[in-house]
Residue, then its C-alpha position, 0 to 999 in steps of 0.5 A: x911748977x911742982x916742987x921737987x920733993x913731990x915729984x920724988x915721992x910720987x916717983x919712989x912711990x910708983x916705983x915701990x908699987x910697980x917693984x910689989x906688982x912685978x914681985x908678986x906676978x913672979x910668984x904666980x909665975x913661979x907657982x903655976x910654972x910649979x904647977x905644970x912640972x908637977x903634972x908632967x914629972x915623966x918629962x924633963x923640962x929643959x927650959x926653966x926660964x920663967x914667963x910672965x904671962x898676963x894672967x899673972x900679971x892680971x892676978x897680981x894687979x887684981x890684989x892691989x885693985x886694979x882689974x885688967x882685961x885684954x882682948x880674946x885675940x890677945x897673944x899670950x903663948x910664951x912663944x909669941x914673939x919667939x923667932x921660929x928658928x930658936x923655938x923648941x918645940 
């Protein structure tokens, strides 16, 4: 059976790497969400909510070594999942 002690540093270790991972997806959501309301400055952009996409995720993930690739089929649209009721579109 594992020590305890070892198991709590390999869990705060993960949790340190999945906070970094999360914190720098934010980043990339957040600038290339700057980004799309710079190209449409006449528009008022009533939804400010950021969403995280996998291509943030992807990027971030690329900074720490780990490549990740999803399938061309993969729904990655921020209104994916979203009920057709509650979209703004």
């Amino acid at each position: 059976m594992p020590d305890g002690r070892l198991i709590r540093l390999v869990s705060v270790a993960t949790q340190k790497f999945v906070a970094e991972v999360a914190s720098d997806a934010l980043q990339h959501c957040k600038a290339r969400q700057a980004a799309v309301v710079k190209d449409k400055r006449d528009k008022q952009q009533k939804d400010k909510r950021l969403i995280l996409t996998m291509d943030d995720l992807s990027k971030s993930l690329c900074e720490y070594g780990v490549n990740v690739k999803h399938q061309e089929y993969f729904a990655d649209s921020p209104s994916t999942g979203i009920d057709p009721a509650s979209r703004e579109e």
